[in-house]
Each structure stands twice: as structure tokens, then as C-alpha cells.
C-alpha positions as CSV (number, residue, x, y, z in Angstrom):
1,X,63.7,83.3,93.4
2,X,60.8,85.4,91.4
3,X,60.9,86.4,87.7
4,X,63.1,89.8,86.7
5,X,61.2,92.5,86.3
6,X,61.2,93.3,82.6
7,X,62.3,97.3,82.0
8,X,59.9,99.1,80.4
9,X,61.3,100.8,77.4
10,X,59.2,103.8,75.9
11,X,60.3,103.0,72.2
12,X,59.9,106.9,70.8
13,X,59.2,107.2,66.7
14,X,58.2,109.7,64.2
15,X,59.2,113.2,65.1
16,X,59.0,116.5,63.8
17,X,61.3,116.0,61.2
18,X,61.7,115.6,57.0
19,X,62.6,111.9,58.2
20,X,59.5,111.4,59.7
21,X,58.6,108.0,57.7
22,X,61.8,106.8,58.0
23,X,61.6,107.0,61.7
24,X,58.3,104.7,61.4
25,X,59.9,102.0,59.1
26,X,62.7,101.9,61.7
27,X,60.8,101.5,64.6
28,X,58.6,99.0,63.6
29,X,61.8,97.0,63.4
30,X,62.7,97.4,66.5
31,X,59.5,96.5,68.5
32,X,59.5,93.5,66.6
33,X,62.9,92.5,67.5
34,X,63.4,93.9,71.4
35,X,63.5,90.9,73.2
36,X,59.8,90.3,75.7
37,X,61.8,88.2,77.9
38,X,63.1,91.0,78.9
39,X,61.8,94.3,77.9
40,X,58.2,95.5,78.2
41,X,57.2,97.7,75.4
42,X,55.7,101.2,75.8
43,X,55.4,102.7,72.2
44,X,55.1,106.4,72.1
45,X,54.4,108.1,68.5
46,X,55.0,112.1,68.1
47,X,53.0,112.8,65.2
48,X,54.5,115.7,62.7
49,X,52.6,118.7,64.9
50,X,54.7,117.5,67.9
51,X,52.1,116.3,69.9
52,X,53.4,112.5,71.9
53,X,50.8,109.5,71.7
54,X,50.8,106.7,73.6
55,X,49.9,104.1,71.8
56,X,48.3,100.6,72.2
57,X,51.2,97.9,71.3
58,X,48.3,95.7,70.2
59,X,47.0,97.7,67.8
60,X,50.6,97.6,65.9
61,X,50.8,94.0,66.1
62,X,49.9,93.7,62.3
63,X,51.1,96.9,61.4
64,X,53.5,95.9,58.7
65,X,56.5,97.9,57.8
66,X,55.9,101.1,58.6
67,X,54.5,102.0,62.2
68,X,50.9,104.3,62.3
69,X,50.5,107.3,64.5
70,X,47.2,106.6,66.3
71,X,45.9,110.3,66.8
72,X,43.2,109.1,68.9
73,X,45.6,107.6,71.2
74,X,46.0,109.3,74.6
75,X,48.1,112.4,74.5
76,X,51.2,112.4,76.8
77,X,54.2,114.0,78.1
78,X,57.3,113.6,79.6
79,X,57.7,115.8,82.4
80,X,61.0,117.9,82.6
81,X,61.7,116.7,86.3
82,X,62.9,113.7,88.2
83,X,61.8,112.0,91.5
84,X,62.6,109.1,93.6
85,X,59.0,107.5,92.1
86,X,60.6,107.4,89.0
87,X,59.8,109.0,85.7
88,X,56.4,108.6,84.0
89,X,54.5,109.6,80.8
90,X,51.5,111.6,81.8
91,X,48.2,112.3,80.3
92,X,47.2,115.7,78.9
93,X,43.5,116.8,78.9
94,X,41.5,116.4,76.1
95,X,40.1,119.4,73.9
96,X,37.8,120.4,76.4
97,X,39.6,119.9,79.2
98,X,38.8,116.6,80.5
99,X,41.3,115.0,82.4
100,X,43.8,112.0,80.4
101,X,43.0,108.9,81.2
102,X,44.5,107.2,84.1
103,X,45.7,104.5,82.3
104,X,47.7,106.8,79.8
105,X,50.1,107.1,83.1
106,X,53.0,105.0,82.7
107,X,56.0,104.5,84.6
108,X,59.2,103.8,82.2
109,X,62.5,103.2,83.0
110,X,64.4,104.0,79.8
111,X,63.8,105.3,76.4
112,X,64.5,104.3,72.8
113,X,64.1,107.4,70.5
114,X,63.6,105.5,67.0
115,X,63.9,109.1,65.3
116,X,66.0,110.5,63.0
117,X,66.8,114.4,62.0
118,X,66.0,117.7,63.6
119,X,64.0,117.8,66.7
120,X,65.3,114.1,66.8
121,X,68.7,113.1,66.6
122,X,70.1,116.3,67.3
123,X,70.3,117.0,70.8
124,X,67.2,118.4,71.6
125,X,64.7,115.5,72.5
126,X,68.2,113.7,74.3
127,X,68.1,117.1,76.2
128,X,64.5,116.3,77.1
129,X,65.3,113.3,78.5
130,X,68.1,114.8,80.5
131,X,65.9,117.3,82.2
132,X,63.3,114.0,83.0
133,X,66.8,112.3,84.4
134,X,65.9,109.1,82.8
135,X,67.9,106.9,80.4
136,X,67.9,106.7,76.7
137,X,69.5,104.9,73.7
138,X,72.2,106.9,72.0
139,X,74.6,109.5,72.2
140,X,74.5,112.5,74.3
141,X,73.1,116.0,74.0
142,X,76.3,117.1,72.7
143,X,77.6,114.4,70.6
144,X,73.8,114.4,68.9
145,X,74.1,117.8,68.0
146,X,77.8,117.8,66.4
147,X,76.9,114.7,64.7
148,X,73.9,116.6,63.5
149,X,75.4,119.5,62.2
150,X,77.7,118.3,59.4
151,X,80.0,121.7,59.1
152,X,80.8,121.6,62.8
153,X,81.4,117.7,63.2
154,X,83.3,118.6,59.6
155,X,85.4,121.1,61.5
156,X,86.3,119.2,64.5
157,X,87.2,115.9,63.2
158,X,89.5,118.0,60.8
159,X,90.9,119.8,63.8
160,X,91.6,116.2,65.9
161,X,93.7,115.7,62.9
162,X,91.3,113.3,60.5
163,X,90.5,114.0,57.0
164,X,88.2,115.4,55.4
165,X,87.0,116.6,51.8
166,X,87.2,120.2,51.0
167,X,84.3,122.1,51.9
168,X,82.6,125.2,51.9
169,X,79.9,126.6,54.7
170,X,76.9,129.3,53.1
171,X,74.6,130.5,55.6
172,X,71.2,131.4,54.1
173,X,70.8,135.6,54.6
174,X,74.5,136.0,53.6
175,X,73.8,133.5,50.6
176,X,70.7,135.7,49.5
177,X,72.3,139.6,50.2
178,X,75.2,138.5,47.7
179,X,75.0,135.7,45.9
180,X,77.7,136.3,43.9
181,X,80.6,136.2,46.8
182,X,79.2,132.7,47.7
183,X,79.5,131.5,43.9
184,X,83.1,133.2,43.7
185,X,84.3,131.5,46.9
186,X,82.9,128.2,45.5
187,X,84.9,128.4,42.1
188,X,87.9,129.4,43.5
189,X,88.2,127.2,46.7
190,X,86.5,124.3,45.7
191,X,85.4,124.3,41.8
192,X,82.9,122.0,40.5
193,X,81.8,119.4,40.3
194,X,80.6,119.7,44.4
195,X,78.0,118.2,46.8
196,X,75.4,121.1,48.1
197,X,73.9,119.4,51.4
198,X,72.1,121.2,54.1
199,X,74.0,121.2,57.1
200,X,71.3,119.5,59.6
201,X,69.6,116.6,57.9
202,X,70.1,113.4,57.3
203,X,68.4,110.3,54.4
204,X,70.2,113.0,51.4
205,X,67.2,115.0,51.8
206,X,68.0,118.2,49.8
207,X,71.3,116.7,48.6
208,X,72.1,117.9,44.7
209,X,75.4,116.9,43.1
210,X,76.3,120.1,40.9
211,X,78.6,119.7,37.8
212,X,78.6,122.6,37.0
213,X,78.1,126.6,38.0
214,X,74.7,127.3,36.5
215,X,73.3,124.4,38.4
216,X,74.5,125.6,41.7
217,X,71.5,128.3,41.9
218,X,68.9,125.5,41.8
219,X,70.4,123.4,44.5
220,X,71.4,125.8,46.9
221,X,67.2,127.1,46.6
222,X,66.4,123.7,47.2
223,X,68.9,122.8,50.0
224,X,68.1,126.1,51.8
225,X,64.3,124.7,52.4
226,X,65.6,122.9,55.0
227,X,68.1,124.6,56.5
228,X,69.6,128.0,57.2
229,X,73.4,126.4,57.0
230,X,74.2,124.8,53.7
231,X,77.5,122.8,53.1
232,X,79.1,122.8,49.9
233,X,81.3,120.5,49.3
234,X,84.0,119.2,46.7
235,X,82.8,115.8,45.0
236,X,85.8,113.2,44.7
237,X,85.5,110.1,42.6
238,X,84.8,107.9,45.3
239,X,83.2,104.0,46.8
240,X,81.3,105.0,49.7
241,X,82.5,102.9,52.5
242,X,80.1,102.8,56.1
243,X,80.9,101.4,59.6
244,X,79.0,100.2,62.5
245,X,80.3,102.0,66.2
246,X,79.1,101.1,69.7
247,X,80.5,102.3,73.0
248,X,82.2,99.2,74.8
249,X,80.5,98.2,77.9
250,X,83.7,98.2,79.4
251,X,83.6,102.1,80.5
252,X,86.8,103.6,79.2
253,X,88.1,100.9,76.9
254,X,87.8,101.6,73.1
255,X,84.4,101.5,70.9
256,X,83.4,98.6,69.5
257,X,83.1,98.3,65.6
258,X,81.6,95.7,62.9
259,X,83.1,94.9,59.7
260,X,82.4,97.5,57.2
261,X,80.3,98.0,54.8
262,X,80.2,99.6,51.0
263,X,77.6,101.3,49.2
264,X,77.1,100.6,45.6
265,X,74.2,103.4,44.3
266,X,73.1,102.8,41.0
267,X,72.2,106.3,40.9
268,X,74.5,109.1,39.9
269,X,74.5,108.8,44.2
270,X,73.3,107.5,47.2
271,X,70.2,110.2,47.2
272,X,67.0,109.7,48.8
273,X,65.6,108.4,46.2
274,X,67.8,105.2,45.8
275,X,67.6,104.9,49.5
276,X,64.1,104.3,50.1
277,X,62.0,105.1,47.2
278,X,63.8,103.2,44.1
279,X,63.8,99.0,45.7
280,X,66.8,98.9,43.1
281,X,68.7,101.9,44.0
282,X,71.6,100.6,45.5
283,X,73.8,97.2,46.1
284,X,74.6,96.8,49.9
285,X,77.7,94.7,50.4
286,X,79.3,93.7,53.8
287,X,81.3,92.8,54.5
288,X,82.5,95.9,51.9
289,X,85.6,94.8,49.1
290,X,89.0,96.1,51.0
291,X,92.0,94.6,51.6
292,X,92.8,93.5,55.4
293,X,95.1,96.9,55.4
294,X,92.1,99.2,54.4
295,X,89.7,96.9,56.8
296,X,91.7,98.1,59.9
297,X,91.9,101.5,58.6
298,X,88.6,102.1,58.6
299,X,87.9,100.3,61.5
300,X,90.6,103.0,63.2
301,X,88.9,105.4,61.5
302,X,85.5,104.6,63.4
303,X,86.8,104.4,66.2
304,X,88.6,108.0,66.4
305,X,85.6,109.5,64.6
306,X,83.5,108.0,67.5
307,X,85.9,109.8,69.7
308,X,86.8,112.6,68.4
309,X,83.0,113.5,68.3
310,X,82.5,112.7,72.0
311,X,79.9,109.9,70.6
312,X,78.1,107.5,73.2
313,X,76.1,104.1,72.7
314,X,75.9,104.1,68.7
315,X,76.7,105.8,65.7
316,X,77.2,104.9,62.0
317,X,80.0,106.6,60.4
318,X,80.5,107.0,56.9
319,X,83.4,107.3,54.8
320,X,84.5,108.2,51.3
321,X,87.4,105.9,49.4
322,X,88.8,108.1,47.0
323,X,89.0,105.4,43.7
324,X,91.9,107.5,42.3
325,X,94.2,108.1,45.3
326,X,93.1,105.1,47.5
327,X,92.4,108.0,50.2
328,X,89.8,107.9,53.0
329,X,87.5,110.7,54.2
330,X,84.9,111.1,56.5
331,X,81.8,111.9,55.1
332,X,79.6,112.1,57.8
333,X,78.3,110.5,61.0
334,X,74.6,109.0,62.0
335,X,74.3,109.4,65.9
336,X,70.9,107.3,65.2
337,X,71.1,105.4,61.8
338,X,68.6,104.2,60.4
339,X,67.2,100.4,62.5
340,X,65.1,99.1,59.8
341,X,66.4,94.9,59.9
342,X,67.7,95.6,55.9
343,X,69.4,99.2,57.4
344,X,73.7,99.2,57.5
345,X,74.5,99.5,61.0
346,X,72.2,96.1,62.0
347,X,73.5,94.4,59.1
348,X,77.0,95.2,59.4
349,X,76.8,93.7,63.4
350,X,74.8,91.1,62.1
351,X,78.0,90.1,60.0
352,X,80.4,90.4,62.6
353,X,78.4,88.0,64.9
354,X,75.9,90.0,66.6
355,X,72.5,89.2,65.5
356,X,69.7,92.2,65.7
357,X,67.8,91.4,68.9
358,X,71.4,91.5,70.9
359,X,72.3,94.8,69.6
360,X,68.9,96.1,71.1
361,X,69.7,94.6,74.1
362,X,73.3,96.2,74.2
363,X,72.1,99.2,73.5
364,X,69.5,99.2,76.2
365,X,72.3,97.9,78.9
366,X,75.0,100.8,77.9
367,X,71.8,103.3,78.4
368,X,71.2,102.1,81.6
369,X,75.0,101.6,82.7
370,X,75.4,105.4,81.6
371,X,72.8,107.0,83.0
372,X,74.1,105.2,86.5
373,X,77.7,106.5,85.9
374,X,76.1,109.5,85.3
375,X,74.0,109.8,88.6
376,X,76.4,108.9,90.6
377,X,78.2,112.4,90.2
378,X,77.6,115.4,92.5
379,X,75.4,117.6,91.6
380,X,76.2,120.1,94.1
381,X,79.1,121.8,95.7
382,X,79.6,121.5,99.4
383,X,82.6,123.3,100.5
């Protein structure tokens, strides 16, 4: 009997996106850690113009930490089409319109986009791969974008029924033709102190907590850099509580979830700064100080979140624990959290018995398994 043939997984990182590094910290994790028993690795950078690079997995070997983006590495694309070959990255000329190399063709079978934020994580690249008809790690065009988009994943866990902290929507244009509304609606349906987050991004970039009005000004200017949609929100006294989701490779049965986690910021809050800039910035504890009653409550929580935001393969979701009620909240949800080996949703499977190289390998297997389910449906009508 001959020696499986290892799938070739295009591991996708960087991205034109404000997460940009992030994406290279967390896929330099994850090539490290696929299994090569298995897998064969195709690493694909897309530098912060946009443009895809394939890129030489020797030349990473000692890359450290944080992955490089070869710009002298063959150009490439994934072609919006499907065929019985397969799909393949192919080579783009070269300034002068030489022809790629040959070798810069390469069949894969399914991808791993290591990217987080816009033009990453929210529906657009897994539309791309939709179009190509090929596999990929993660949730689904839809789920990505809700998940994305915190006012409308806000509004539809909140209308399946789970809760949610006050909140208000601004929308840039309206925000700058009358300020004053926006600052009246604030004060009156939400007071302060309050949370100004742009709507689609993710790390806390352009996150401000606002104590009062005369710092709201400020923070909305900032916030509005990266977004036309800003969420305020009401800030609760609260431990900041995070759990680990996968689908269950059991089609139909329930997600999966870890233990949970907590969050302890030694910020005023869990900004970017104490996330990747400050090595001190916060204590990570899991499994995360609850009693077995709160445990399966957010577990449950996870779970409907996961559903409710018609989630596939992996997400993160975070929760707030209101220290004076003993209340929880969903704060928001990671379609593609953060994979660096020291990141939450590794660790927290890690402590619920499945190490880091597994959960690739899981994750690779429900990508595959879906993308069967999915091909398997008609996709035209015969009468």
C-alpha cells in the first residue's frame, strides 16, 4: 500500500489590513506547527498593496516570530474558476511582461487564510475562494462578514434572544453634518463612560474608552480612520471572559468548545497596546476563575453565539462578566482569532486536551468535509 498523499495547504498571511503584522506573527505559528506527515506547505504572503507572493518555505525556515513578505517572490493568483484539474496558484508576468515562472504554478487543495481584519476575515477573500471552488479554514462568506461587522453581529445575537451591552451605531457623513445629534443620542441613551470602536476591525485598533463627553470628539476622529460605521457603546464594570468554538465534525451535532478563558489587562483595557506592544499588558488565565454554574454558561453561550451567527470551523467568542450584577454579555466574536502558539483560542484547546498541531489538523479536515457537503449540492435546476 503506497504513502498518502500529503494535501497541499496554501497557508495565506498578511493582507491588506491594519492587522497586517499580526497576521505574520500568527502564521508563522502555524507553519511551524501543521503537521508534514501530512500536510505539504505552500506559503502565500499578500503584501499591504494586495499583491499575492508565493513564497519559498525555505527561506522562512529561520524566520523567527514574525513571517517576511518576500517581494521578489513570484507573483500569483488564484483564479476565480474551478475545473476538474483542480485549482492552482498561477504566475503573473513580471513588469515587463515576461511570463511567471513555471514553477510559481502550483496545484493546492485547500487554503489556510492566517489573516485577520478587512479584506481578510470578513467575507471577502472567503468569497474568493468560493468563486475558485476550493476549500478553506474558517467560517463562511456570510458568517465572516457578520462576525466582522460588530453592529450587525450586535443586532442579531440580540434579536436570537442573547444579551448584549447597550449600544449605539454612528455612521461617519451623518456623524460629521451634525455632530451634535450623535452626542445627544449618546447622553441620553447610553451616558458615559462608553467604548467608541469602529465597527469592522479587530486587535482594539481604534478602540478609546471615553469617561466623559469632551473626550468623545477625539475618539470618534480617531475611530472613524478606519471605518465609516463606528459603534459606541456603554462600558460596564466588567472581567472579560473568552471561549474557544469549533464546528463538530459530526455534521449537525453541536459546536465543540474549550474551557474558557479570562483576560486580566493591566491597562485601563485590553487595547492594542497591552495586546501586542506592552509584553506585560495583560495576565492570561485558563482555565478563567468561574464557578462550574458560570463555566457551563458560557460554554452555552459559545455555543448559541456560534449559532446564531451561522459560524463554521472556528471562532473565538468573547464575553463581558458584569463584576456588579454577575451578568454575561457578548462582546464580540473572532471568525479567525488570532494563532500565534501564546494566542487564546490555541491555548484554551490546548487546556481542554487538544494540543496545537491537532487543532490544525481539525481545522484542515472540517474544511475539507465542508467543502464536499457543499459540492455535492445541485447547482442547477432541471425540471
Amino acid at each position: 500500500m503506497g504513502t498518502p498523499k500529503k494535501l497541499r495547504v496554501a497557508v495565506l498571511y498578511g493582507g491588506r489590513s491594519g492587522e497586517h503584522e499580526i497576521s505574520l506573527q500568527s502564521a508563522a505559528s502555524v507553519i511551524r506547527n501543521l503537521d508534514p506527515s501530512r500536510f505539504e506547505i505552500i506559503p502565500v504572503a499578500i503584501d499591504k498593496e494586495g499583491t499575492w507572493h508565493l513564497n519559498d518555505l525555505q527561506r522562512l525556515q529561520n524566520a523567527g516570530k514574525s513571517l517576511p513578505v518576500f517581494k521578489d517572490a513570484p507573483q500569483v493568483v488564484l483564479p476565480p474558476s474551478s475545473n476538474a484539474a483542480g485549482t492552482s496558484l498561477v504566475p503573473l508576468p513580471d513588469s515587463k511582461g515576461a511570463p511567471g515562472p513555471l514553477s510559481a504554478m502550483r496545484g493546492i487543495d485547500v487554503v489556510f487564510p492566517v489573516m485577520h481584519g478587512p479584506l481578510c476575515e470578513d467575507g471577502t477573500i472567503q468569497g474568493l475562494f468560493e468563486l475558485a471552488d476550493i476549500p478553506y479554514v474558517g467560517c463562511g462568506v456570510l458568517s465572516s462578514a457578520v462576525g466582522m461587522d460588530k453592529d450587525v453581529a450586535k443586532r442579531l445575537a440580540r434579536d436570537a434572544g442573547l444579551p448584549i451591552v447597550p449600544f449605539v451605531t454612528l455612521r461617519g457623513e451623518k456623524w460629521k453634518k451634525n455632530p451634535d445629534a450623535a452626542r445627544q443620542q449618546i447622553a441620553r441613551e447610553l451616558g458615559f463612560p462608553v467604548f467608541v470602536k469602529p465597527a469592522n476591525m479587530g486587535s482594539s485598533v481604534g478602540v478609546h474608552k471615553v469617561k466623559e463627553a469632551s473626550g468623545l470628539e477625539a475618539a470618534l476622529k480617531d475611530a472613524f480612520q478606519y471605518d465609516t460605521k463606528v459603534l459606541v457603546e456603554l462600558a460596564i464594570q466588567a472581567r472579560e471572559i473568552e471561549i474557544s468554538v469549533m464546528e463538530n465534525s459530526d455534521a449537525g451535532e453541536a459546536p465543540l468548545v474549550s474551557v474558557p478563558g479570562e483576560i486580566t489587562p493591566s491597562h485601563e483595557f485590553y487595547s492594542y497596546e497591552a495586546k501586542y506592544l506592552d509584553e506585560n499588558g495583560a495576565a492570561l488565565m485558563i482555565p478563567a476563575r468561574l464557578t462550574p454554574e458560570q463555566t457551563a454558561q458560557v460554554q452555552q453561550l459559545g455555543r448559541d453565539v456560534f449559532t446564531a451567527l451561522e459560524c463554521e470551523g472556528l471562532s473565538r467568542v468573547d464575553l463581558f462578566l458584569d463584576k456588579n450584577t454577575g451578568a454575561f454579555y457578548l462582546n464580540e466574536i473572532n471568525t479567525m482569532p488570532g494563532f500565534t502558539q501564546i494566542s487564546m483560542y490555541p491555548k484554551m484547546w490546548e487546556a481542554s486536551g487538544v494540543s496545537y498541531r491537532e487543532l490544525l489538523s481539525r481545522l484542515i479536515d472540517l474544511a475539507m468535509a465542508r467543502h464536499s457537503r457543499k459540492r455535492a449540492l445541485a447547482r442547477e435546476y432541471k425540471a
